[in-house]
C-alpha positions as CSV (number, residue, x, y, z in Angstrom):
1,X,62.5,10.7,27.5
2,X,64.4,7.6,28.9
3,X,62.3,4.3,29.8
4,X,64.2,1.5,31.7
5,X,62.5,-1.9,31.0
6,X,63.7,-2.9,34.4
7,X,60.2,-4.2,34.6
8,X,58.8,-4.0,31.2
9,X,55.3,-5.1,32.0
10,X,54.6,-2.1,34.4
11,X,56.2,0.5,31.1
12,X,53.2,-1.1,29.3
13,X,50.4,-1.3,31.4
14,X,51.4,2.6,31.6
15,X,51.5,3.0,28.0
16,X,47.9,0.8,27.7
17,X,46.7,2.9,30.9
18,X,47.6,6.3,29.3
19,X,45.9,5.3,25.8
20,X,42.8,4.1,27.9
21,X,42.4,7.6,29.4
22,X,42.8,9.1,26.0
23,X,39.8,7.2,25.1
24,X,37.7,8.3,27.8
25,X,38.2,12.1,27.3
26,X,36.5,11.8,24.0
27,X,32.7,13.0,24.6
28,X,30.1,10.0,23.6
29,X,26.8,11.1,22.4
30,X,24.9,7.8,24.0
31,X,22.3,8.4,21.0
32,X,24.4,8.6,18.6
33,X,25.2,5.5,16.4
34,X,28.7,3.7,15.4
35,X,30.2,5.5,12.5
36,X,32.1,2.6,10.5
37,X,35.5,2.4,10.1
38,X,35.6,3.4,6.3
39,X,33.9,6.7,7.2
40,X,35.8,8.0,9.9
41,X,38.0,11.4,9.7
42,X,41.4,10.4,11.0
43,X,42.2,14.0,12.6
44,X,45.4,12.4,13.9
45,X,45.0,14.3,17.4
46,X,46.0,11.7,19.6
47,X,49.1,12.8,21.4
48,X,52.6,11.4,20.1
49,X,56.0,12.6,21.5
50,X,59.0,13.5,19.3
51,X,61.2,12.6,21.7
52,X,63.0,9.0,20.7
53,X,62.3,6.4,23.1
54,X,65.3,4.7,24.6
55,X,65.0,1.1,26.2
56,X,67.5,-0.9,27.7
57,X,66.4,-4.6,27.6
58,X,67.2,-7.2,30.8
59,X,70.6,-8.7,30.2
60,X,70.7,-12.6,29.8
61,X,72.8,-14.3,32.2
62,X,75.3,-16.9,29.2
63,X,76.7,-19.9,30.5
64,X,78.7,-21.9,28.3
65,X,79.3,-25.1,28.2
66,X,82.5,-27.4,27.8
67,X,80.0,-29.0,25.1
68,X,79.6,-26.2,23.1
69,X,76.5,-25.4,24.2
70,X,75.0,-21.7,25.1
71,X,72.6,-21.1,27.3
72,X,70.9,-17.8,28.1
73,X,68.9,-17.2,31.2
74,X,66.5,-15.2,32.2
75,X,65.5,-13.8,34.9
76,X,61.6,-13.3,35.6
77,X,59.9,-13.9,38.9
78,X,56.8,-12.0,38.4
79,X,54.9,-15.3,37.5
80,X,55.8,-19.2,38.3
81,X,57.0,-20.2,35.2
82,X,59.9,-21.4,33.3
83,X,60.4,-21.5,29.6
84,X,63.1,-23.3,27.7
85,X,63.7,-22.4,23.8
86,X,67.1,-24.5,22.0
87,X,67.4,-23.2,18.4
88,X,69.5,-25.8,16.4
89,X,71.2,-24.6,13.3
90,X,71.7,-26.6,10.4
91,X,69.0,-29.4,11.7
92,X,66.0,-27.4,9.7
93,X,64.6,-28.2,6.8
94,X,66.3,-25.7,4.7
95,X,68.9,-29.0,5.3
96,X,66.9,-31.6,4.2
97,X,68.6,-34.2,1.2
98,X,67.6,-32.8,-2.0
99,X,65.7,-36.4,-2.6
100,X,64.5,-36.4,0.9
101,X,62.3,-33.2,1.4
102,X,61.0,-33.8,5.2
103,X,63.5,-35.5,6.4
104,X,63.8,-32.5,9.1
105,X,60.6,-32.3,9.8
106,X,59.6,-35.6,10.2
107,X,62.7,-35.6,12.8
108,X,61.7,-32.9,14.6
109,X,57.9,-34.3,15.2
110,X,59.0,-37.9,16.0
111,X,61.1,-36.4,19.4
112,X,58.2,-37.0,21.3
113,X,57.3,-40.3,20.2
114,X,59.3,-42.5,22.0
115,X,62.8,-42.6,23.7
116,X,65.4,-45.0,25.1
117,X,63.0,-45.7,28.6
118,X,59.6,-43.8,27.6
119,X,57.0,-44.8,25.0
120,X,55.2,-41.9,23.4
121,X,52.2,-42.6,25.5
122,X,54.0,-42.4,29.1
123,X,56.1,-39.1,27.4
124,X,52.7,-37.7,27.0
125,X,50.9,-39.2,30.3
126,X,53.9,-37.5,32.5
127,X,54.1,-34.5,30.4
128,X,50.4,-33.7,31.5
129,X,50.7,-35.2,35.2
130,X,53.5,-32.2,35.2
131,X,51.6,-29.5,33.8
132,X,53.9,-29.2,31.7
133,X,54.8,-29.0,27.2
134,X,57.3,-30.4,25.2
135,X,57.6,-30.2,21.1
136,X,59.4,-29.9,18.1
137,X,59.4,-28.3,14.9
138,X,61.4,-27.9,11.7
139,X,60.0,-25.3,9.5
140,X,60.3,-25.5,5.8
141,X,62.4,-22.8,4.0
142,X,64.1,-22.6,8.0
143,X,67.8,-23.8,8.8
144,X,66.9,-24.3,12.2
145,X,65.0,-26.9,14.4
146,X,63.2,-25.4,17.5
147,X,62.4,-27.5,20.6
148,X,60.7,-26.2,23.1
149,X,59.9,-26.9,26.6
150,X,57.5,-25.0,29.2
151,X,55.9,-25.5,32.6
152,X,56.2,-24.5,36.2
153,X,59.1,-23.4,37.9
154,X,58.3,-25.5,41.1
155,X,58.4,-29.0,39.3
156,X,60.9,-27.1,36.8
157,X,63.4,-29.7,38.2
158,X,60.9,-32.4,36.8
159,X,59.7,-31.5,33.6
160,X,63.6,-30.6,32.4
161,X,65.1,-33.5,33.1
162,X,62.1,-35.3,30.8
163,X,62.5,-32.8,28.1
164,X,66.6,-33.2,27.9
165,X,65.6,-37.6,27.6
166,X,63.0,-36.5,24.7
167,X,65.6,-34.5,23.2
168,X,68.6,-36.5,23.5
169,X,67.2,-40.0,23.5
170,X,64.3,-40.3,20.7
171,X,64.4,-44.0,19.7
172,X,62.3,-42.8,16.8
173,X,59.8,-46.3,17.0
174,X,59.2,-47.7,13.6
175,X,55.3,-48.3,14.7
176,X,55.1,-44.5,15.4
177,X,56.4,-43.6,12.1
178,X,54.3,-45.3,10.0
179,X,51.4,-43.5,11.4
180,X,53.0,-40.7,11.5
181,X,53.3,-40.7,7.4
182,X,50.1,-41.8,7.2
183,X,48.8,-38.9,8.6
184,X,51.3,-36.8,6.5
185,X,50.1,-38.3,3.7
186,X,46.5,-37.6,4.0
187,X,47.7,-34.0,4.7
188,X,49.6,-34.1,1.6
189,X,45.9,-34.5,-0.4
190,X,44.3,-32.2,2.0
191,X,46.4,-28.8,1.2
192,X,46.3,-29.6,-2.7
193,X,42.4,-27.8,-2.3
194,X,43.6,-24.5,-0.1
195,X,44.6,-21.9,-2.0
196,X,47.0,-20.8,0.9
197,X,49.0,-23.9,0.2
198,X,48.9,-23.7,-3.6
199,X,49.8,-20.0,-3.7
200,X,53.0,-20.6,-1.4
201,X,54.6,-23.4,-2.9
202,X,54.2,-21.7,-6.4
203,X,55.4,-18.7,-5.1
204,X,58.6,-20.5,-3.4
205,X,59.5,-21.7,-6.6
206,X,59.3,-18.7,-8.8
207,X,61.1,-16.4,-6.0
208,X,63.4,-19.2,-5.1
209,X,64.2,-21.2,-8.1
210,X,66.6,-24.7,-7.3
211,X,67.8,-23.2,-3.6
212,X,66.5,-25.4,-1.1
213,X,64.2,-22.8,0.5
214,X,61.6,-23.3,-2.9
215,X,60.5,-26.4,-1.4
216,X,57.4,-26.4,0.7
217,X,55.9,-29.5,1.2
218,X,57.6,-33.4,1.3
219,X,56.2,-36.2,-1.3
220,X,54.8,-39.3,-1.0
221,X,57.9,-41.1,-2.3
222,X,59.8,-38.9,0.5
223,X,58.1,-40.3,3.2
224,X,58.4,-43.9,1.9
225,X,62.1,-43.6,2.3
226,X,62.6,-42.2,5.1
227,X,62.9,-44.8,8.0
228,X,63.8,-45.4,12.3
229,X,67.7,-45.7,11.1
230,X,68.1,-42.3,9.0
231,X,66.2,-40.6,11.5
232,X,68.4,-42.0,13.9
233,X,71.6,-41.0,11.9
234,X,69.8,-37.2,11.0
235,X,69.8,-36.7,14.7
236,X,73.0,-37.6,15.7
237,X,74.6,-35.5,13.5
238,X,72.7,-32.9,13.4
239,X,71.0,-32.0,16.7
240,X,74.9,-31.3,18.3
241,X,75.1,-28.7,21.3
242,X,77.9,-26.4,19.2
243,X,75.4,-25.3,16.8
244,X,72.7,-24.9,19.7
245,X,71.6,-21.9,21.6
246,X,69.4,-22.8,24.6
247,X,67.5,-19.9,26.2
248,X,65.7,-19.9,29.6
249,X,63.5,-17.6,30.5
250,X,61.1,-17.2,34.1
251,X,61.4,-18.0,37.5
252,X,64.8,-19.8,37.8
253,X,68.3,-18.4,38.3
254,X,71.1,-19.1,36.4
255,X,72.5,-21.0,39.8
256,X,69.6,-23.4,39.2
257,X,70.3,-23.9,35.6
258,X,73.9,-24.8,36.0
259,X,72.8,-27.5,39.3
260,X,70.2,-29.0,36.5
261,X,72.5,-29.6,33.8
262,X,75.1,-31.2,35.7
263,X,73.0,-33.7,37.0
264,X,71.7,-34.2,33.3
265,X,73.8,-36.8,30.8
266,X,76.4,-35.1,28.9
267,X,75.0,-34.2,25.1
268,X,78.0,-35.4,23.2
269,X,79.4,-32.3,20.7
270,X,78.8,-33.5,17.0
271,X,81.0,-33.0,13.6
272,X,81.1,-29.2,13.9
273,X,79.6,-25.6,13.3
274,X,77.0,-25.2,10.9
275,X,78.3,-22.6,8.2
276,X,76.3,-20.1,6.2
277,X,73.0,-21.3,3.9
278,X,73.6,-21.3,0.2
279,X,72.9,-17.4,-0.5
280,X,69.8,-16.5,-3.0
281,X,69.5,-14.2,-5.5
282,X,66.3,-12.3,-7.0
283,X,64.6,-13.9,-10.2
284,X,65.0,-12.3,-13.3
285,X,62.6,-10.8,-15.6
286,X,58.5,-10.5,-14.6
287,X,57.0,-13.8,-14.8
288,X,53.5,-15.2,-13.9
289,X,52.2,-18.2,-12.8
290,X,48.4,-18.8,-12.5
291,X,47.4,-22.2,-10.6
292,X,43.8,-22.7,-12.0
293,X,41.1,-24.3,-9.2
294,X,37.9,-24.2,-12.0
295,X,34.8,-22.5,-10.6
296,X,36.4,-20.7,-7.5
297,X,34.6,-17.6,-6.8
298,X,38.0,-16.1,-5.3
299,X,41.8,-14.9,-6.5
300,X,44.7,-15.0,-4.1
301,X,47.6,-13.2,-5.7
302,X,51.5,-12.8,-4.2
303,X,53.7,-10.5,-5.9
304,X,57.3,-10.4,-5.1
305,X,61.0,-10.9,-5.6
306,X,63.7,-11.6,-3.1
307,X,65.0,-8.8,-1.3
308,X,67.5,-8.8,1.9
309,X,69.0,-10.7,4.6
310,X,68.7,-10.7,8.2
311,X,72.5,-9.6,7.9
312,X,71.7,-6.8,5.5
313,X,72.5,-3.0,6.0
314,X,69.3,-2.4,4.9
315,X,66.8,-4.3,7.1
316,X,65.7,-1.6,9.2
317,X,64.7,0.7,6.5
318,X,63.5,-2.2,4.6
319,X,61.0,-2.6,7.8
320,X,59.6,0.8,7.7
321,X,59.4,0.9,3.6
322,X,57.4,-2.3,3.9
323,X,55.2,-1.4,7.0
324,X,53.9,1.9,4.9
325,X,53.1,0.3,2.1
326,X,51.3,-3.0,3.7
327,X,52.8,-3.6,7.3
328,X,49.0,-3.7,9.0
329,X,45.2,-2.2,8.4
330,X,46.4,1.4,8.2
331,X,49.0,0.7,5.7
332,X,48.3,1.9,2.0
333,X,47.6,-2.0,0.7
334,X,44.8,-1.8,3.1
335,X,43.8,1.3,2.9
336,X,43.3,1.4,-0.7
337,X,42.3,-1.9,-1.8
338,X,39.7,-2.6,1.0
339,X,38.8,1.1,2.3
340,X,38.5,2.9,-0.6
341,X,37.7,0.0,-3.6
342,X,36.4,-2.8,-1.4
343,X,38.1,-5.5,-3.4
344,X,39.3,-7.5,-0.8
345,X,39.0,-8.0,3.5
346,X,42.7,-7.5,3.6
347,X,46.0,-6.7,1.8
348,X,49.6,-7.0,3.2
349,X,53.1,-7.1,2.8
350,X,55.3,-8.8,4.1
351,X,59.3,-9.4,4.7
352,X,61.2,-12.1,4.7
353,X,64.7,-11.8,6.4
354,X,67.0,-14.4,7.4
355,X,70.5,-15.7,7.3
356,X,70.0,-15.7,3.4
357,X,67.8,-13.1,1.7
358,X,64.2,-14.1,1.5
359,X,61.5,-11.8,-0.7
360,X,59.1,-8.5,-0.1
361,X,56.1,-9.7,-0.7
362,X,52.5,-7.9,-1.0
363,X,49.5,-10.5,-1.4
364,X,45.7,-10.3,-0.8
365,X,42.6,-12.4,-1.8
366,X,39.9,-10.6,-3.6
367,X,36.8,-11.7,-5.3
368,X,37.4,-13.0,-8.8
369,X,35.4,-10.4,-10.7
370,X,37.6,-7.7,-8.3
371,X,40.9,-9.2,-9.6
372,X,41.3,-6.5,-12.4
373,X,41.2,-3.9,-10.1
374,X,43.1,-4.8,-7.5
375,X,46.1,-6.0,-9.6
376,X,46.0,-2.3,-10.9
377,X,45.8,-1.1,-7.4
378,X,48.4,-3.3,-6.1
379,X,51.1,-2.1,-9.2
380,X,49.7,1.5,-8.4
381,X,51.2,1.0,-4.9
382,X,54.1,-0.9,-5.8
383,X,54.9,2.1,-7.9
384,X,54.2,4.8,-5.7
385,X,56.8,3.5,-2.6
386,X,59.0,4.1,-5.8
387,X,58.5,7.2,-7.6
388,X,57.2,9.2,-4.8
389,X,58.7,10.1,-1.4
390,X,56.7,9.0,1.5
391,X,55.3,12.6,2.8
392,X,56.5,13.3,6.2
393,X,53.6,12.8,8.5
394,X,52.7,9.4,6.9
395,X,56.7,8.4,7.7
396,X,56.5,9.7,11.4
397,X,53.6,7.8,12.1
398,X,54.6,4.3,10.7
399,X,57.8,4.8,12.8
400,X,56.0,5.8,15.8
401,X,53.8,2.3,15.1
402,X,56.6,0.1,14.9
403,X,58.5,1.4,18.1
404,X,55.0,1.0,19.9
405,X,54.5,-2.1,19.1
406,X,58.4,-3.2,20.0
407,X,58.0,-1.3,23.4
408,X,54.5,-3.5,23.9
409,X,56.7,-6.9,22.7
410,X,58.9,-6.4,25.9
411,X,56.7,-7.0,28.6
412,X,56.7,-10.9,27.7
413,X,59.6,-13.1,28.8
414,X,59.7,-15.2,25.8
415,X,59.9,-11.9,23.2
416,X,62.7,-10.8,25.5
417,X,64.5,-14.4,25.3
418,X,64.0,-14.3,21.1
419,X,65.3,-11.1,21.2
420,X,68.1,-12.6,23.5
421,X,68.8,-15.5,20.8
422,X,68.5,-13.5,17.8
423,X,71.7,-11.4,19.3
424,X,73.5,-14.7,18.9
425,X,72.3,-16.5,15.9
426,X,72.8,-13.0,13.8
427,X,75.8,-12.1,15.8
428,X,74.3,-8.5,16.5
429,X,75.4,-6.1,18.6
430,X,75.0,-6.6,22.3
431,X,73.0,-3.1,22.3
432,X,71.3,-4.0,19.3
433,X,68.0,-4.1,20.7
434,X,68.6,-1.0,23.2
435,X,69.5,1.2,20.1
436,X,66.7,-0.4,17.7
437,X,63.7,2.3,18.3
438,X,66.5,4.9,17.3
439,X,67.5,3.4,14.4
440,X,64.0,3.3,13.4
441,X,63.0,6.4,14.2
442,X,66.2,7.8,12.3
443,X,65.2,6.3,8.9
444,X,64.0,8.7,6.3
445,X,61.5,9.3,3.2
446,X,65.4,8.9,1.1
447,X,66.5,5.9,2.7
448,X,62.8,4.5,2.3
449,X,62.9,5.3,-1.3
450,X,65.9,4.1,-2.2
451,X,65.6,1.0,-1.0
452,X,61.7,0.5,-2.7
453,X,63.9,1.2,-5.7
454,X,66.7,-1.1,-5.2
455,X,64.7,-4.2,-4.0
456,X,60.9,-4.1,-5.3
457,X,62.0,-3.8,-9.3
458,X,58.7,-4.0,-11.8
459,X,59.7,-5.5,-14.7
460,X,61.3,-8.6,-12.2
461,X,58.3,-9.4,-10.2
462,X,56.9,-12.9,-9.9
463,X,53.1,-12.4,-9.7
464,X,51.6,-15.4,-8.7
465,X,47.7,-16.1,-8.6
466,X,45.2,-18.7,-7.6
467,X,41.7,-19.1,-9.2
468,X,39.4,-20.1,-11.9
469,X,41.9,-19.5,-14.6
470,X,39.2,-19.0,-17.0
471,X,38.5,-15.9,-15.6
472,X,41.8,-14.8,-14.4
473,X,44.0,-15.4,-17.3
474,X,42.7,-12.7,-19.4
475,X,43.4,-10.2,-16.9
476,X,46.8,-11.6,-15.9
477,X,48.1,-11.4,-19.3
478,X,48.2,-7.5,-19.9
479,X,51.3,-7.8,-17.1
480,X,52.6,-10.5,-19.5
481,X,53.3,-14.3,-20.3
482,X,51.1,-16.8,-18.1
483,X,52.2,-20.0,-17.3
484,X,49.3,-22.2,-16.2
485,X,49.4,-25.1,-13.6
486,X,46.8,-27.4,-12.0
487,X,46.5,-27.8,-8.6
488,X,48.7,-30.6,-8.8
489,X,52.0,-28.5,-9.6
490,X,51.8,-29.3,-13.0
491,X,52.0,-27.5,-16.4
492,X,48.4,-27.5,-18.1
493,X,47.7,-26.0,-21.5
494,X,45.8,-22.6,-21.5
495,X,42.5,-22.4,-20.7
C-alpha cells in the first residue's frame, strides 16, 4: 500500500472517516448500559493491514542566506495562514552562565518588551490590530531558543516585518525587567508547593548530576544580577543567523519569502557555529531521593537513568520499547497500575532524546497508602521489558499505534515544518521521515529487548519521590538508601 501525502489532510480525514464507519457497524443495544473501560474484552477485531505504510512528506523549499541563515518554506494554501518557527542553537538555557541560571530565558521573554522604535505596549497593541502572535522561549535543560511568529498570510507582509524588529532590535527596557523578575520571583515561591516542580528538579539532579541540563529553575540571587546590558551582550552574541534555522510554513511561496527579507535589515552573522553540548552519561549505582511535603495525601514517583541521544542508533527501537511499556493508556504502566490495581489515574514513560542523551523515565502519582504497591508494580514492569520478550501481537500493535499516530501528525503544517527542522538540526537524512514508518515497523521483540537491557539497568536507577516522608520512607527503603530533602532542595535529617 503506498500513500502520497501530497495533501495529507485529505489521507487523514480518510483514515478518521474509515475508523468512523468501523464504529458504526458495531450493533448498539439502545437499552443496554455503558460497560466501563476496565471491564471491556479487547477482542482486537478492528481491521489492521500488514502492509507497511510508505509516506512521502512535502519537500521544503531552502533558501540560504549570505548571512548564514536557512530558511525552509512551505508550501500550504489550503487555509490563509502563515507560520514562522527560527530555532537558535546555543542561545537556550542549556547555555546559561553556570552563576547565572536564566540568563536565556529571561532573554528570550524580554524580546517582546520593548525595541529600538516600539514600547512593549505598542508591540503588543499592533500585534493584536494584526491578528497576529509573536513570542519567545528558552526552555530549561534546551540548547535552543525558539521564536515564533504566526498570523495571516494577507497582512503576512505586515506582521513579519514587526516580528524581524522584535527579534533583532529588543532594547530589553530596564523598567520591564524589573517587573519581569518580580513576577519570576513570586513564581519561584509558587512551584516550591507543586509536587510537579519538586519531583523534576530532584529528578534533574540525580539523572544529570553537574551537566548544565540538571538545572531547572533560576534563583533569586540570579535574577538580581542579571541586568538591560548582559541581556543586551547575551543577544548579540548569541541570537546570530549561522546557528539559526527559520522555517515557514502556509500560504506564501518561497518567491514571497525571499521579496520580504530583502526589504528587511540585514541580521549581522555572529562569532560562529554553535558546537555539540557537553555529552552526559548515566548515574551510577541505585540511589533515592524522597522530598518530604508533611501531610500530603499523595506520592509522585520518577524512576530513571539516562539513556540515548537524538543521534543514537538506537532511538527508534528505544521509541517502541518505551511506548509498550508506558507510551499511552494501553501501555502496560497503565494498564497494570490503574486497570488492574487502581493505584493511580495514570502511569507513563517517557523519552528524552536530544543532541546529548537525556533519561527513560517511567513516573505516576498514586495515593500515598498505594505507594507500596505501585513501586512493586512499576519494578515488576521495569523488569519484564527486560527478562521477557515482548510477545508478538503486543509488538505489532504498538508499531501499528505509533505509525498511526505519525500518519495523523502530517496533516498539520507546523508538524510538517518540525519535521522539516529536525532534518537539519540532527542532520538526518533527507528521506528520513519518508522511511520512518518502516523503520518502525521493522523493529523487533530482540531489538526491543536488548535495548531495555542496555539502557533501563536496576541496580542504577534514580528513584525519586514526593510525599509525606513519614509515610513514604519506610517503603522506599527496601529498594535502598534514602536521602531526604525539604521542599526547599535541602538535606533534612530522617523522619
Amino acid at each position: 500500500m503506498t500513500i502520497h501525502f501530497q495533501n495529507p489532510l485529505k489521507c487523514s480525514v480518510a483514515l478518521l472517516a474509515t475508523f468512523a464507519i468501523c464504529l458504526a457497524q458495531v450493533p448498539q443495544d439502545p437499552g443496554s448500559k455503558a460497560i466501563p473501560l476496565s471491564k471491556v474484552e479487547r477482542k482486537n477485531k478492528a481491521p489492521v493491514s500488514d502492509e507497511i505504510l510508505r509516506v512521502k512528506i512535502p519537500r521544503p523549499t531552502e533558501i540560504k542566506l549570505p548571512n548564514g541563515l536557512t530558511i525552509l518554506v512551505l508550501e500550504d494554501h489550503r487555509l490563509p495562514l502563515v507560520t514562522a518557527r527560527l530555532s537558535i542553537l546555543g542561545a537556550g538555557a542549556l547555555n546559561d552562565p553556570a552563576d547565572v541560571p536564566g540568563l536565556a530565558n529571561i532573554t528570550a521573554a524580554m524580546l517582546t518588551q520593548g525595541t529600538q522604535t516600539r514600547s512593549s505596549k505598542q508591540i503588543a497593541e499592533q500585534t493584536g490590530e494584526l491578528g497576529a502572535t509573536i513570542g519567545a522561549q528558552a526552555p530549561w535543560g534546551s540548547e535552543t531558543a525558539t521564536f515564533t511568529a504566526s498570523g495571516l498570510s494577507d497582512n503576512a507582509s505586515q506582521w513579519i516585518p514587526l516580528a524581524s524588529d522584535v527579534l533583532l532590535n529588543a532594547s530589553f527596557p530596564e523598567s520591564e525587567l524589573i517587573k519581569l523578575k518580580q513576577r519570576m520571583k513570586v513564581q519561584l515561591q509558587q512551584q516550591r508547593s507543586t509536587a510537579g516542580f519538586l519531583m523534576q528538579e530532584r529528578f534533574n539532579r540525580a539523572v544529570y548530576g553537574n551537566h548544565p541540563a540538571a538545572i531547572t529553575s533560576p534563583t533569586a540571587q540570579a535574577l538580581d544580577k542579571i541586568t538591560p546590558a548582559m541581556l543586551a551582550e547575551w543577544h548579540a552574541t548569541r541570537y546570530v543567523p549561522e546557528n539559526a534555522i527559520l522555517g515557514i510554513a502556509g500560504d506564501i511561496t518561497p518567491a514571497q519569502v525571499t521579496q520580504m527579507f530583502s526589504a528587511l535589515p540585514a541580521w549581522k552573522a555572529g562569532p560562529g557555529k554553535a558546537g555539540l553540548p557537553t555529552a552526559t552519561k548515566p548515574a551510577s549505582g541505585r540511589k533515592i531521593f524522597l522530598v518530604d511535603r508533611p501531610g500530603s495525601v499523595q506520592t509522585d514517583v520518577e524512576i530513571g537513568n539516562i539513556a540515548i541521544s537524538r543521534l543514537d542508533a538506537d532511538y527508534v527501537p528505544m521509541v517502541v520499547m518505551d511506548r509498550i511499556v508506558g507510551g499511552g493508556a494501553a501501555a502496560r504502566l497503565f494498564m497494570n497500575l490503574r486497570e488492574v490495581h487502581g493505584y493511580t489515574y495514570g502511569a507513563y514513560s517517557q523519552l528524552v532524546a536530544r543532541r546529548y542523551a537525556g533519561p527513560w523515565v517511567a513516573e505516576g502519582s498514586m495515593r500515598t497508602d498505594a505507594t507500596g504497591g505501585a513501586m512493586t508494580e512499576f519494578m515488576n514492569e521495569i523488569n519484564r521489558i527486560r527478562d521477557v520478550a515482548v510477545p508478538e501481537k503486543e509488538l505489532e500493535e504498538t508499531k501499528h499505534s505509533i505509525v498511526a499516530g505519525f500518519a495523523l501528525t502530517l496533516e498539520r503544517p507546523t508538524e510538517l515544518l518540525d519535521y522539516a527542522i529536525a532534518l537539519k538540526v540532527y542532520n538526518l537524512p533527507a528521506d528520513y521521515w519518508d522511511t520512518y514508518p518502516a523503520k518502525i515497523m521493522a523493529i523487533t521483540a530482540e531489538q526491543v529487548q536488548r535495548v531495555a537491557r542496555k539502557y533501563i539497568q536496576p541496580d542504577d536507577l534514580q528513584i525519586v519521590a514526593v510525599g509525606d516522608a513519614a509515610k513514604l520512607k519506610p517503603v522506599l527503603d527496601k529498594y535502598g538508601t534514602v536521602q531526604v530533602f525539604d521542599t526547599n532542595g535541602q538535606p533534612k535529617s530522617n523522619p
